[in-house]
N, C-alpha and C positions, 0 to 999 in steps of 0.2 A: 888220327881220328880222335873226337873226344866223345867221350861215352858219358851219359849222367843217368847213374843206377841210383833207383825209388825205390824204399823199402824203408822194411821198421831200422831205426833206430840204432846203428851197431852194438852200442853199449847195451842194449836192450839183451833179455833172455830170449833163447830160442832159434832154430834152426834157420831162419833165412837171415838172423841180427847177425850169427854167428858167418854165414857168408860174407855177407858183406861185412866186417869186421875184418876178414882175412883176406879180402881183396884189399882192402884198405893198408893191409900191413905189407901183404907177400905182391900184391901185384906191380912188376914193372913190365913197362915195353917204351922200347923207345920211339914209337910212330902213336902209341894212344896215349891217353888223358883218363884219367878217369874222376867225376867228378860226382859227390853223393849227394843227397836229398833226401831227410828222413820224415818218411810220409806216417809215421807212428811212433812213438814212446809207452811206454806205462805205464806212464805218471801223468801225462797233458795228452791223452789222445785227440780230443778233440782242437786243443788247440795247434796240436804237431801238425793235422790236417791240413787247419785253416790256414796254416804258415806256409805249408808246401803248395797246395790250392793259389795263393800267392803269391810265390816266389817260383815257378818252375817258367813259365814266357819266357821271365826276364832271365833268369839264369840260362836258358836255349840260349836265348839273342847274346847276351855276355859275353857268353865262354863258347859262343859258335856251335852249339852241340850238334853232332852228326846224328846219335842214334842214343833213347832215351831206351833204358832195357826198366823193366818196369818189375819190381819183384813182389809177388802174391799169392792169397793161398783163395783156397774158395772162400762161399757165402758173404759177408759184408768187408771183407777184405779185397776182394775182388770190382765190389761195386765203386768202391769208395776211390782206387784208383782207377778206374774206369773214370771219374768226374775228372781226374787229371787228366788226361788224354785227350 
């Protein structure tokens, strides 16, 4: 199965960067994939946006993705990947 987790940025501070940071490091299996897409940075929020906003189709169709897991917290974090979807 290949998975493509959306979220802030791993190098990024903060509890969900830190997730996925250590999926990135500690995750294997050998039947998934897991493939990321950083929907936010620190530094370039808006443009991290506009990148993932553009780049997630093609990345589905690419790399075949099964199941897009989507990482968020409320208020404008929430809306903003909502536009992805």
């Amino acid at each position: 199965m290949n998975i493509l987790m959306v979220g802030p940025d791993p190098r990024a501070k903060g509890g969900m960067a830190t997730v996925l940071s250590n999926f990135q490091k500690y995750y294997s299996h050998p039947e998934h994939r897991l493939f990321f897409l950083s929907s936010w940075s620190g530094e370039q929020k808006w443009r991290t946006e506009w990148r993932a906003f553009q780049m997630i189709r093609h990345i589905i169709r690419e790399e075949q993705i099964d199941v897009v897991h989507f990482h968020v917290a409320q208020k404008g974090s929430f809306f903003s990947k909502g536009a992805l979807s």
